[in-house]
mmCIF file of the N, C-alpha and C atoms, coordinates in Angstrom:
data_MODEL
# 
_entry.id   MODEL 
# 
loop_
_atom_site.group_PDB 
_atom_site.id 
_atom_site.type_symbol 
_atom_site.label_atom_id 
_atom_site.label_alt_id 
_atom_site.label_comp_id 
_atom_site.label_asym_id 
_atom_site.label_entity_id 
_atom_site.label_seq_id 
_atom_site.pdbx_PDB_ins_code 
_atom_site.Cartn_x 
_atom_site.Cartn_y 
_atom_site.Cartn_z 
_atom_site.occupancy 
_atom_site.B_iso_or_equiv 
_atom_site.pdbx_formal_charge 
_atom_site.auth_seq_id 
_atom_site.auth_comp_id 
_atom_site.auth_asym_id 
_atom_site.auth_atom_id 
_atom_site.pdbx_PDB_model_num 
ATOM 1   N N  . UNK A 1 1  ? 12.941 169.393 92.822  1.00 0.00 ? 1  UNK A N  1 
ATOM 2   C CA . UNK A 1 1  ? 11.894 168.450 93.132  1.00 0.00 ? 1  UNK A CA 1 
ATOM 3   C C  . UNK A 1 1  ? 12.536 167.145 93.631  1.00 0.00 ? 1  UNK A C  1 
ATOM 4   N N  . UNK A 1 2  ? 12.250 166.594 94.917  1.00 0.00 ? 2  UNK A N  1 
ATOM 5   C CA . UNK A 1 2  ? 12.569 165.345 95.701  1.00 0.00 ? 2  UNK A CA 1 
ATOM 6   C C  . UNK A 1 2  ? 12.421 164.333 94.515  1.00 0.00 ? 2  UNK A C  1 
ATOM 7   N N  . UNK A 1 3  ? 12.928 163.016 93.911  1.00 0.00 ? 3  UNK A N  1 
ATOM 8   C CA . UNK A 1 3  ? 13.016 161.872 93.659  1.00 0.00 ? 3  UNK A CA 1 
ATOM 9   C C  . UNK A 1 3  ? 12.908 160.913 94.519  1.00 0.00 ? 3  UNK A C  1 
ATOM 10  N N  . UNK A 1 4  ? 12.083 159.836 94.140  1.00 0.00 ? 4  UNK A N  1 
ATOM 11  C CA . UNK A 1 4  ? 11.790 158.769 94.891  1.00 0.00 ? 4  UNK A CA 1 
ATOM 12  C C  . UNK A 1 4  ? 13.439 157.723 94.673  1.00 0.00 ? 4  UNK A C  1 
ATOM 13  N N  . UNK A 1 5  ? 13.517 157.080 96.028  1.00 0.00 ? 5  UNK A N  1 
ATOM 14  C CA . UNK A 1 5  ? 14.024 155.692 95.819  1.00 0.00 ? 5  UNK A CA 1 
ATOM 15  C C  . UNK A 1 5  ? 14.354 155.164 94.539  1.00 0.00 ? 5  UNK A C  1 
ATOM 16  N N  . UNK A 1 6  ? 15.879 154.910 94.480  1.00 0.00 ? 6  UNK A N  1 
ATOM 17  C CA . UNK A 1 6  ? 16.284 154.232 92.907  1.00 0.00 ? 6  UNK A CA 1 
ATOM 18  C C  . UNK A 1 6  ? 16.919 153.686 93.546  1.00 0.00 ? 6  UNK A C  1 
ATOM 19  N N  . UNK A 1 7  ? 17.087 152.278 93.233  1.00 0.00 ? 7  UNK A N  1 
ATOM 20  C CA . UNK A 1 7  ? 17.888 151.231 93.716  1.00 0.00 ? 7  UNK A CA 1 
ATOM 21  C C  . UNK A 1 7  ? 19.194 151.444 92.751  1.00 0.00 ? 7  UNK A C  1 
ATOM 22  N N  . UNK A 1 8  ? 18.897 151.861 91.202  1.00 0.00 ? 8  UNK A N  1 
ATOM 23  C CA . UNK A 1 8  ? 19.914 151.869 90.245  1.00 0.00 ? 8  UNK A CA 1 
ATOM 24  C C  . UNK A 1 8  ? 20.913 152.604 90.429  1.00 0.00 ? 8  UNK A C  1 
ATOM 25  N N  . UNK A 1 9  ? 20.745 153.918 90.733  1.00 0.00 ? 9  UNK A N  1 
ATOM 26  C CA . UNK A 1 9  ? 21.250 155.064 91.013  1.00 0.00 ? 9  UNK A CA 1 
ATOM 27  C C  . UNK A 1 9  ? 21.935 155.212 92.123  1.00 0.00 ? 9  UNK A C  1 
ATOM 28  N N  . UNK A 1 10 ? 21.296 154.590 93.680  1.00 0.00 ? 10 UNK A N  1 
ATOM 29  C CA . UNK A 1 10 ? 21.288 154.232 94.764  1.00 0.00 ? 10 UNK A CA 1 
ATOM 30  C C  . UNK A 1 10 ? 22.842 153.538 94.377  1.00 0.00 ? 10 UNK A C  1 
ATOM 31  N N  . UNK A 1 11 ? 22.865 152.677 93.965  1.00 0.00 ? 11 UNK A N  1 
ATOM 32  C CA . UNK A 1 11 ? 24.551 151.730 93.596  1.00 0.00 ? 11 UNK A CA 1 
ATOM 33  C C  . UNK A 1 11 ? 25.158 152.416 92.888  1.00 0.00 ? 11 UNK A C  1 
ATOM 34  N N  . UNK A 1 12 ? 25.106 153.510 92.386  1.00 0.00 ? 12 UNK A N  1 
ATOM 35  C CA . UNK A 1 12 ? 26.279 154.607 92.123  1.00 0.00 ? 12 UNK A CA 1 
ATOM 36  C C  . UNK A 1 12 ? 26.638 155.494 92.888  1.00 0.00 ? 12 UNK A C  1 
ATOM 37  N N  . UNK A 1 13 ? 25.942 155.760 94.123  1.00 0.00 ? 13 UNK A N  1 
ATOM 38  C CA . UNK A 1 13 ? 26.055 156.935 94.717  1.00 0.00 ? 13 UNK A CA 1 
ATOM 39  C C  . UNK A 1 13 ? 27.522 156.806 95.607  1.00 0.00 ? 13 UNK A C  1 
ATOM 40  N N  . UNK A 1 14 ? 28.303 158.047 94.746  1.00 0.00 ? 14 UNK A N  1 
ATOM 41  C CA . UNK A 1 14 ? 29.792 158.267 95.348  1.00 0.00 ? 14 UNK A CA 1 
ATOM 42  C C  . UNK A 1 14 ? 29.797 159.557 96.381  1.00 0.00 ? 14 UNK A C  1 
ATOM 43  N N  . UNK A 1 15 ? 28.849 160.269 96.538  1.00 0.00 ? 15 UNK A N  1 
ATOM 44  C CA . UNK A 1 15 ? 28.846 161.333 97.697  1.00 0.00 ? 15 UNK A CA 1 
ATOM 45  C C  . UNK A 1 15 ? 27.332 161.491 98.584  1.00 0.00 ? 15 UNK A C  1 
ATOM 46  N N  . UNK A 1 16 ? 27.509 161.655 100.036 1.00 0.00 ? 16 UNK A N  1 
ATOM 47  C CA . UNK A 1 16 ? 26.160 161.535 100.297 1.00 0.00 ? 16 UNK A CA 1 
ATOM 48  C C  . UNK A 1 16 ? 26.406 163.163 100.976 1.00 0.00 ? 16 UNK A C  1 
ATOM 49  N N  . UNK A 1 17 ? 25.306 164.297 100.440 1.00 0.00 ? 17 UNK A N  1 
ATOM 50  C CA . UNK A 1 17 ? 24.875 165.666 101.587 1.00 0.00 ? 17 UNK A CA 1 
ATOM 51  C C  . UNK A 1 17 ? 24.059 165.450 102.167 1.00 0.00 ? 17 UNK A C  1 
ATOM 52  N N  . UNK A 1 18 ? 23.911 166.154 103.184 1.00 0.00 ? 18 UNK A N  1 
ATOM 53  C CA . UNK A 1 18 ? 22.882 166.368 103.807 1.00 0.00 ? 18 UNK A CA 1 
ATOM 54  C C  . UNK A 1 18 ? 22.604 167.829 104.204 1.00 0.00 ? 18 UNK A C  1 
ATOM 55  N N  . UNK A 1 19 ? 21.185 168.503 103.725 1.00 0.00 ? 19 UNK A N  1 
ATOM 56  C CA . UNK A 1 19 ? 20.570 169.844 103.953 1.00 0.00 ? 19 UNK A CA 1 
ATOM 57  C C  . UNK A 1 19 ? 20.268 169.928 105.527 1.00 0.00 ? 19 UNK A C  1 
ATOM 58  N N  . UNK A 1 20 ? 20.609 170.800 105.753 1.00 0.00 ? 20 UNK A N  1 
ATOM 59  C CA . UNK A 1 20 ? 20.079 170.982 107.302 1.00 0.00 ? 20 UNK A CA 1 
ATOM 60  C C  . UNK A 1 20 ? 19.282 172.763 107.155 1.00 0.00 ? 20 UNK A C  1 
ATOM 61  N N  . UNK A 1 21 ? 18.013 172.247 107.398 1.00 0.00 ? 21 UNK A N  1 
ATOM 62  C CA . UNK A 1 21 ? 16.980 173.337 107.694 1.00 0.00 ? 21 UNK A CA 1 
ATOM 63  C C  . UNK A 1 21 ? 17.773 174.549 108.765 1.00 0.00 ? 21 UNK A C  1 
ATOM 64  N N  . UNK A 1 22 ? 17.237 175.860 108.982 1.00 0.00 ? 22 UNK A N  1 
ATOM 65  C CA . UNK A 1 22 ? 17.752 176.993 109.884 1.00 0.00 ? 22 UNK A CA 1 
ATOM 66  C C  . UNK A 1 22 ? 17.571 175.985 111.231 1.00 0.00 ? 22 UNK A C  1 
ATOM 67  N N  . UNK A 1 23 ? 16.284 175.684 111.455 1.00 0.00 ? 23 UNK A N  1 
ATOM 68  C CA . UNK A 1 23 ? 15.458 175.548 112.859 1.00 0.00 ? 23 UNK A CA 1 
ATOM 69  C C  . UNK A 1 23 ? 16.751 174.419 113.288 1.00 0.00 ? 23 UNK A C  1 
ATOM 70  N N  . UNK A 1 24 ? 17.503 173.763 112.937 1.00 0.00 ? 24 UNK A N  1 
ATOM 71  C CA . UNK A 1 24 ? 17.925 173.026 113.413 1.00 0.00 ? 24 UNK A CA 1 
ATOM 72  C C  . UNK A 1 24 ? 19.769 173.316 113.606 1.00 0.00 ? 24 UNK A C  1 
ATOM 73  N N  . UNK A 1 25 ? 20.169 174.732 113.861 1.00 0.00 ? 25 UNK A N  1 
ATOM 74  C CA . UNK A 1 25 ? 21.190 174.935 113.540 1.00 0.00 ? 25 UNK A CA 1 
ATOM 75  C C  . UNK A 1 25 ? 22.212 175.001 115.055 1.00 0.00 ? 25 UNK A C  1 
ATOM 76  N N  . UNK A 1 26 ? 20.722 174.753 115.827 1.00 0.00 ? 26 UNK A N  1 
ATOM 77  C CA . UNK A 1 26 ? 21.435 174.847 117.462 1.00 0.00 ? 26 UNK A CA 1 
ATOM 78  C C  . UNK A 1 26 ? 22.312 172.902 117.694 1.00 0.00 ? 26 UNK A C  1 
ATOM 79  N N  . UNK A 1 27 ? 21.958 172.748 116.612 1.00 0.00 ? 27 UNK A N  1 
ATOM 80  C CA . UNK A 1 27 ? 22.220 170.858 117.189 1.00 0.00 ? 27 UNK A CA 1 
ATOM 81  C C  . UNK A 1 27 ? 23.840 170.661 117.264 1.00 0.00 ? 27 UNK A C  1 
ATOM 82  N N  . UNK A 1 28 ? 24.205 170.046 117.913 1.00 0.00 ? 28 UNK A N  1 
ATOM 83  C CA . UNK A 1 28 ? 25.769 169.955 118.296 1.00 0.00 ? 28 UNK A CA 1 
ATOM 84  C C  . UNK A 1 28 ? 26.269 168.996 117.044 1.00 0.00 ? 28 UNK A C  1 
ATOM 85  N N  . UNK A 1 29 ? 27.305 169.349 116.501 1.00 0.00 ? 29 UNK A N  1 
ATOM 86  C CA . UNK A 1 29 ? 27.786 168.906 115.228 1.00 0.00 ? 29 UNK A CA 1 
ATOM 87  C C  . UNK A 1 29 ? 28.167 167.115 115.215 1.00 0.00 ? 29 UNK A C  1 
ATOM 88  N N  . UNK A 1 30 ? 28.242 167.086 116.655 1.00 0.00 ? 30 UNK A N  1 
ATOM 89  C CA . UNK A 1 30 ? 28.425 165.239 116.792 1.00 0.00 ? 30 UNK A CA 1 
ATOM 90  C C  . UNK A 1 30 ? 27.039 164.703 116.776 1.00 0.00 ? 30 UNK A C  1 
ATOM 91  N N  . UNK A 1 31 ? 25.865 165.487 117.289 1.00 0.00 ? 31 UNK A N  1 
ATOM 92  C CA . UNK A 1 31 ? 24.488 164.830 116.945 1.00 0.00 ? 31 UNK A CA 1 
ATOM 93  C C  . UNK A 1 31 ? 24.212 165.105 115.714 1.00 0.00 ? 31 UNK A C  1 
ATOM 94  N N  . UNK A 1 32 ? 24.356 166.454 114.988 1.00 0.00 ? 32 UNK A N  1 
ATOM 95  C CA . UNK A 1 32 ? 24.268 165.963 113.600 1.00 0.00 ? 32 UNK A CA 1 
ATOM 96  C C  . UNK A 1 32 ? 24.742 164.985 112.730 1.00 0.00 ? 32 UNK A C  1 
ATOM 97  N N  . UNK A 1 33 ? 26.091 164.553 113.427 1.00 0.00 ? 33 UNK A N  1 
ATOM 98  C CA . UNK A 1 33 ? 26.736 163.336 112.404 1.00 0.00 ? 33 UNK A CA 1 
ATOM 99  C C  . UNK A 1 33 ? 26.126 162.426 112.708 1.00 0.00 ? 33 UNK A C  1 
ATOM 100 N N  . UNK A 1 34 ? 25.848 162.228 114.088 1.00 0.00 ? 34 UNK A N  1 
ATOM 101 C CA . UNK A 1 34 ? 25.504 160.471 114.558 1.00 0.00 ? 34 UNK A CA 1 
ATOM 102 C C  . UNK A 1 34 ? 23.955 160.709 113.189 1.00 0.00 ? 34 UNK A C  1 
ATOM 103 N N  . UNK A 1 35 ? 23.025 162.071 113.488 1.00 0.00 ? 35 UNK A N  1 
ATOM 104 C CA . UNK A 1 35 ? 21.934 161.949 112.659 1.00 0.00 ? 35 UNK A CA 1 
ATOM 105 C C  . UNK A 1 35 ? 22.139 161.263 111.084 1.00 0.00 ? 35 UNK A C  1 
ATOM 106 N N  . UNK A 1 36 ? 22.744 161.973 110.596 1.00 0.00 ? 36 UNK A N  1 
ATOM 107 C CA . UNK A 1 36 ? 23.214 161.831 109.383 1.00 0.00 ? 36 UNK A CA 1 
ATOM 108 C C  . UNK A 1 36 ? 23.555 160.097 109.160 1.00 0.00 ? 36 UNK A C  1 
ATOM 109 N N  . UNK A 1 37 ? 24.469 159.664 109.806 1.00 0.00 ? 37 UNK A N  1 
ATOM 110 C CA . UNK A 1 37 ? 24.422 158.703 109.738 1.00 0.00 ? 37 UNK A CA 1 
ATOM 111 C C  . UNK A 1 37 ? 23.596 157.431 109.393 1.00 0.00 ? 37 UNK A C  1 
ATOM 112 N N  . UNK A 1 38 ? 22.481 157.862 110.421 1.00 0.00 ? 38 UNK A N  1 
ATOM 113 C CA . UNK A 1 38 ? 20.871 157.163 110.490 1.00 0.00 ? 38 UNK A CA 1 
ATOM 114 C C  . UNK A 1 38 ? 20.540 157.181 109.159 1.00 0.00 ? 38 UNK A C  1 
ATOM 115 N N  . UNK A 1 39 ? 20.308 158.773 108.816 1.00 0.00 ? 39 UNK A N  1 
ATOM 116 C CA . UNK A 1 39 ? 19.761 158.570 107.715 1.00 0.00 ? 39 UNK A CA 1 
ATOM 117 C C  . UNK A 1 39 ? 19.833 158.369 106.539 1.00 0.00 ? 39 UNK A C  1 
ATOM 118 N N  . UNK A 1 40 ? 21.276 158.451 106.699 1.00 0.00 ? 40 UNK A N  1 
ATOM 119 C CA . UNK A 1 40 ? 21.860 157.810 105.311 1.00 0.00 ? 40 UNK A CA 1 
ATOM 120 C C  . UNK A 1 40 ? 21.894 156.673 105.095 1.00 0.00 ? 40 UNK A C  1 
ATOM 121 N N  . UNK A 1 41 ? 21.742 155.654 105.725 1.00 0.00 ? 41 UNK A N  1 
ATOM 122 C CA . UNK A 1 41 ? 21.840 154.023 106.453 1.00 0.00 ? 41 UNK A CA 1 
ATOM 123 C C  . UNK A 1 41 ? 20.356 153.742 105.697 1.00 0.00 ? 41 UNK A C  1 
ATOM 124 N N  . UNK A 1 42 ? 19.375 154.569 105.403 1.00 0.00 ? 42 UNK A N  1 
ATOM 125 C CA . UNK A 1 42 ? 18.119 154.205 105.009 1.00 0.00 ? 42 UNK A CA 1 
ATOM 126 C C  . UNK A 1 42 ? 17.550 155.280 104.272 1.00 0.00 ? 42 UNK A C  1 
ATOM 127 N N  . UNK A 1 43 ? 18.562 155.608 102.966 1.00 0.00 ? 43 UNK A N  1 
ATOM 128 C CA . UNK A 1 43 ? 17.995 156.674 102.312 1.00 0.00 ? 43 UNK A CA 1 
ATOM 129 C C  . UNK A 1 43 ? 16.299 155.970 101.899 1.00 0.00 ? 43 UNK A C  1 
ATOM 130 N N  . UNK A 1 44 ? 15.568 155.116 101.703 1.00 0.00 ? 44 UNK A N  1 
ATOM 131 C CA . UNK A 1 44 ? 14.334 154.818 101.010 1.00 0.00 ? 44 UNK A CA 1 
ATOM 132 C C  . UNK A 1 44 ? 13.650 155.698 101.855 1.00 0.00 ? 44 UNK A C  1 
ATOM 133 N N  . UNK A 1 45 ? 13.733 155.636 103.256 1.00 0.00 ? 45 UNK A N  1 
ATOM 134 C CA . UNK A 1 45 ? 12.914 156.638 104.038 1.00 0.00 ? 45 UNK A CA 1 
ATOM 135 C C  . UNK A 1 45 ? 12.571 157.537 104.438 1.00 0.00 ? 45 UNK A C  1 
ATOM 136 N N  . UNK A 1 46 ? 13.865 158.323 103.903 1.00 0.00 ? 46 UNK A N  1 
ATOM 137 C CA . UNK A 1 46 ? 14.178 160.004 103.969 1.00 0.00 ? 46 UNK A CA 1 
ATOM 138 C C  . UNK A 1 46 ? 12.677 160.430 103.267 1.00 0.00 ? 46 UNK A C  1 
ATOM 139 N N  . UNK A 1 47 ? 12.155 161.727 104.334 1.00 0.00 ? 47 UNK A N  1 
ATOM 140 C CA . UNK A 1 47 ? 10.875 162.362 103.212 1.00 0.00 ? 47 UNK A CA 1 
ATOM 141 C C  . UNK A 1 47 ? 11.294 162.757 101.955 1.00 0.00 ? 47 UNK A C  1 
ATOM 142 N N  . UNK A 1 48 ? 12.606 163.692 101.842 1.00 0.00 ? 48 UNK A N  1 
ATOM 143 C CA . UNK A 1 48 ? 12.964 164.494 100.670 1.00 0.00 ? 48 UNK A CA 1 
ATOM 144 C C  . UNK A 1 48 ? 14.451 164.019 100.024 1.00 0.00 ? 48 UNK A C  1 
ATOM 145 N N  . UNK A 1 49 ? 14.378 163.227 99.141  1.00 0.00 ? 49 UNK A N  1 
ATOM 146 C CA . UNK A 1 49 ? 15.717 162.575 98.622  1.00 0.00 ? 49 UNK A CA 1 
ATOM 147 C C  . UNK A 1 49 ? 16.081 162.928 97.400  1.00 0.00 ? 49 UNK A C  1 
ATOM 148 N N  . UNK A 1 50 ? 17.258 163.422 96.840  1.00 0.00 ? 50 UNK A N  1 
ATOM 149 C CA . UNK A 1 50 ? 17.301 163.748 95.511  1.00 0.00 ? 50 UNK A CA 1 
ATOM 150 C C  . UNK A 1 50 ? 18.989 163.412 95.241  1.00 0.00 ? 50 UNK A C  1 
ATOM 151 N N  . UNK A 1 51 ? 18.595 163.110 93.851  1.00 0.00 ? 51 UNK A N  1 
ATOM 152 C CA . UNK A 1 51 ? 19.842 162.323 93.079  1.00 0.00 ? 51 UNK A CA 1 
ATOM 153 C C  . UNK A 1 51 ? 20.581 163.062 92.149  1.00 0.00 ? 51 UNK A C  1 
ATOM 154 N N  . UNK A 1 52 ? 21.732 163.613 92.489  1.00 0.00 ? 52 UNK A N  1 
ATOM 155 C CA . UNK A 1 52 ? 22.307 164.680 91.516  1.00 0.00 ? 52 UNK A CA 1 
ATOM 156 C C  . UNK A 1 52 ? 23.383 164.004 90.700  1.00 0.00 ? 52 UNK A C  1 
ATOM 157 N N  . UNK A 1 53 ? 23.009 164.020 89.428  1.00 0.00 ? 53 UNK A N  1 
ATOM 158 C CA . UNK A 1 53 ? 24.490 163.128 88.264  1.00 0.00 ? 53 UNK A CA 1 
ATOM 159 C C  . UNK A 1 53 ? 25.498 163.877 88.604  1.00 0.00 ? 53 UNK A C  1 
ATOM 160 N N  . UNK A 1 54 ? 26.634 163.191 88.697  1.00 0.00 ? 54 UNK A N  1 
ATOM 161 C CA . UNK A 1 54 ? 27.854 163.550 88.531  1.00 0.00 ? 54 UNK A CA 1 
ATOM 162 C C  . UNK A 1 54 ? 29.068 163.172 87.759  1.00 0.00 ? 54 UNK A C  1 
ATOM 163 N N  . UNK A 1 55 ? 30.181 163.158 87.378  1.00 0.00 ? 55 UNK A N  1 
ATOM 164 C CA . UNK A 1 55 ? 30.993 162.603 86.106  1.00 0.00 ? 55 UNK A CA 1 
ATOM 165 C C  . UNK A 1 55 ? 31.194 160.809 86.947  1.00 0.00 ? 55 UNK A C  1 
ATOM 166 N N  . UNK A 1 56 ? 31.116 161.061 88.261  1.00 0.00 ? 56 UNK A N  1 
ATOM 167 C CA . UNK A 1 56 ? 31.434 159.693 88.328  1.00 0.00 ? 56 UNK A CA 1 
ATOM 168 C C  . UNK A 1 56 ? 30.449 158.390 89.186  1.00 0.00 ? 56 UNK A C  1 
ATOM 169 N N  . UNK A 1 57 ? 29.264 159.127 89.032  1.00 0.00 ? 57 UNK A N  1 
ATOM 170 C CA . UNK A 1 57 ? 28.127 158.298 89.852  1.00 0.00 ? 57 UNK A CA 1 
ATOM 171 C C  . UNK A 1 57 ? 27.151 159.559 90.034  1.00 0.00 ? 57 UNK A C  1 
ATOM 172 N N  . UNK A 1 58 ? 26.542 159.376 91.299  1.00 0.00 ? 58 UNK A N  1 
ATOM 173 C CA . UNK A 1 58 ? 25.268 160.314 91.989  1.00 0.00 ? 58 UNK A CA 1 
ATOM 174 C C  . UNK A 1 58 ? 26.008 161.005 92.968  1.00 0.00 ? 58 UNK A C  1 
ATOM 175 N N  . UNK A 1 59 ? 25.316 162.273 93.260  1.00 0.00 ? 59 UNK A N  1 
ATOM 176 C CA . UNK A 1 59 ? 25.109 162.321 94.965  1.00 0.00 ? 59 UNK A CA 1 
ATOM 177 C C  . UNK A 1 59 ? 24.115 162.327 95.252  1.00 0.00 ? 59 UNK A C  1 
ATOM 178 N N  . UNK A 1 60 ? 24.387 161.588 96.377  1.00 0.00 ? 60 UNK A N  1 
ATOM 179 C CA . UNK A 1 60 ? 22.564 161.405 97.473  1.00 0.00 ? 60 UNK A CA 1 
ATOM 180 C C  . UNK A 1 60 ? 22.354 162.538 98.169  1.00 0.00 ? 60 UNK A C  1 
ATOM 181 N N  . UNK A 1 61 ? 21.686 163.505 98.084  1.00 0.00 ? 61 UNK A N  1 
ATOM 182 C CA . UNK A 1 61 ? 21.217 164.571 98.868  1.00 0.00 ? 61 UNK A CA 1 
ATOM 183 C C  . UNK A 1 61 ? 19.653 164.708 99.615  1.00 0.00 ? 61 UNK A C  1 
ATOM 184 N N  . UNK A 1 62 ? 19.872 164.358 100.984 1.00 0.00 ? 62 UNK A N  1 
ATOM 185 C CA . UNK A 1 62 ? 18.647 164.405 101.779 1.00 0.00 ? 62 UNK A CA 1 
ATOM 186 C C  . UNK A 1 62 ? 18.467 165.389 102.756 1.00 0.00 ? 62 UNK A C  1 
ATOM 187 N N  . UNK A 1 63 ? 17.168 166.343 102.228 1.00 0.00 ? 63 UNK A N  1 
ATOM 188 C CA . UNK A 1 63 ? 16.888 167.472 102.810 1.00 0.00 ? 63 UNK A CA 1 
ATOM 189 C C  . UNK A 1 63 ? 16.391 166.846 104.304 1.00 0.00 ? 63 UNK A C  1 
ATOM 190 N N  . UNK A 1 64 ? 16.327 167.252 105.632 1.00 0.00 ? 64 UNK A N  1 
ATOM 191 C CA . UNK A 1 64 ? 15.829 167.024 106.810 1.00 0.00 ? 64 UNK A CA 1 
ATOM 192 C C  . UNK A 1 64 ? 14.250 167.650 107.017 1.00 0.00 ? 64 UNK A C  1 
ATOM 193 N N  . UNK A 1 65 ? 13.926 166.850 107.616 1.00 0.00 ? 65 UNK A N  1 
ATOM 194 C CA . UNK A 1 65 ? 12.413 166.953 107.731 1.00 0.00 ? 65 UNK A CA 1 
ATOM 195 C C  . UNK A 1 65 ? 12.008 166.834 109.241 1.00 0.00 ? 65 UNK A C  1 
ATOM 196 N N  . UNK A 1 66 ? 11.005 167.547 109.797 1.00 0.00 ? 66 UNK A N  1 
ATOM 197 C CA . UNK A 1 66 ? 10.492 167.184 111.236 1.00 0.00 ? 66 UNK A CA 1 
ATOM 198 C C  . UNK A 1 66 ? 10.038 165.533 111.309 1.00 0.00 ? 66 UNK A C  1 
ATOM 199 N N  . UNK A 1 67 ? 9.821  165.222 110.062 1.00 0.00 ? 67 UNK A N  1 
ATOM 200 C CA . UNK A 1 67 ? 9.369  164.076 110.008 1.00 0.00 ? 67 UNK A CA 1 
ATOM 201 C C  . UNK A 1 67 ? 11.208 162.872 110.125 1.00 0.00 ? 67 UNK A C  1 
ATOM 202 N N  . UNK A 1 68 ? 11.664 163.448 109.260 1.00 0.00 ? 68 UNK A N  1 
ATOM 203 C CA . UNK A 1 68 ? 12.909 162.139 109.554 1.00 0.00 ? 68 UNK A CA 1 
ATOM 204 C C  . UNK A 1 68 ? 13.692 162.322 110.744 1.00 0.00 ? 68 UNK A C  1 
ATOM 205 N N  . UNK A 1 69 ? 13.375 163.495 111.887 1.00 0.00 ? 69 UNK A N  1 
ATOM 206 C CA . UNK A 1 69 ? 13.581 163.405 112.955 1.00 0.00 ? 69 UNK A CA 1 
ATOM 207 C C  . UNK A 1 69 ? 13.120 162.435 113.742 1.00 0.00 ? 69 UNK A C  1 
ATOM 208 N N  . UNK A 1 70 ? 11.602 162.612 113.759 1.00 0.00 ? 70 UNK A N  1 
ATOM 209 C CA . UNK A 1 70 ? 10.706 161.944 114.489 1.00 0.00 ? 70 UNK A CA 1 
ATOM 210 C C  . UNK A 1 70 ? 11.145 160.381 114.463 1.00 0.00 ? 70 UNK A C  1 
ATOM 211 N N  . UNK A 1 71 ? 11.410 159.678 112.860 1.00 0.00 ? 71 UNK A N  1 
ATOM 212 C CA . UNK A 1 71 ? 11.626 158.283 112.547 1.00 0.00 ? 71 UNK A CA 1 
ATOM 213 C C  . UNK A 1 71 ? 12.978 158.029 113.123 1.00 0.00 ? 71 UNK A C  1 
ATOM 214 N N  . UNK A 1 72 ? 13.950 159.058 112.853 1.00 0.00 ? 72 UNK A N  1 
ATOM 215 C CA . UNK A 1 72 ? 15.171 158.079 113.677 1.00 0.00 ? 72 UNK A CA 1 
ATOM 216 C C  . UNK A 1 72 ? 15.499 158.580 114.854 1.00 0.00 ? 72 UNK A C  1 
ATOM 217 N N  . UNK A 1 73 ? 14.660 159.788 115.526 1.00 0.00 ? 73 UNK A N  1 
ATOM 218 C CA . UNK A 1 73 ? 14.830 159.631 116.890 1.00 0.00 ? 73 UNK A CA 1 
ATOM 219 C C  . UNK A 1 73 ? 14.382 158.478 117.428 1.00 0.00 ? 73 UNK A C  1 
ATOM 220 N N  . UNK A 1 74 ? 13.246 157.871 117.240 1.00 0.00 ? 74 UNK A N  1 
ATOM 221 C CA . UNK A 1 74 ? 12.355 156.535 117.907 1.00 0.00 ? 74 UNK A CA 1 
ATOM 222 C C  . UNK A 1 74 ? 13.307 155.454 118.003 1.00 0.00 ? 74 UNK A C  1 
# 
């Protein structure tokens, strides 16, 4: 289940993933990074964000959405 925005947690986060859906497996691995980038730059906006404990902070893991396409293609 996605978690909302933690600012607390957010300042621990020592690893960031990112899920990449099938539909999107044709994308050239330098547009996925530049993507990634984006959206890591503004995890509050990601549709699907989730915070996994780890021994030494979080990881930020943000599933991709047609929707967080749409926002940082624009």
């Amino acid at each position: 289940m996605p978690n909302e925005f933690d600012p607390y947690r957010e300042a621990l986060v020592v690893e960031s993933i990112t899920n990449w859906p099938e539909e999107y497996d044709d994308w050239e691995p330098a547009d996925r990074q530049r993507f990634e980038q984006r959206l890591h730059a503004e995890p509050a906006q990601a549709a699907q964000l989730e915070y996994v404990r780890m021994h030494t902070g979080f990881q930020r893991q943000i599933t991709v959405t047609p929707a967080d396409i749409d926002r940082v293609s624009s």
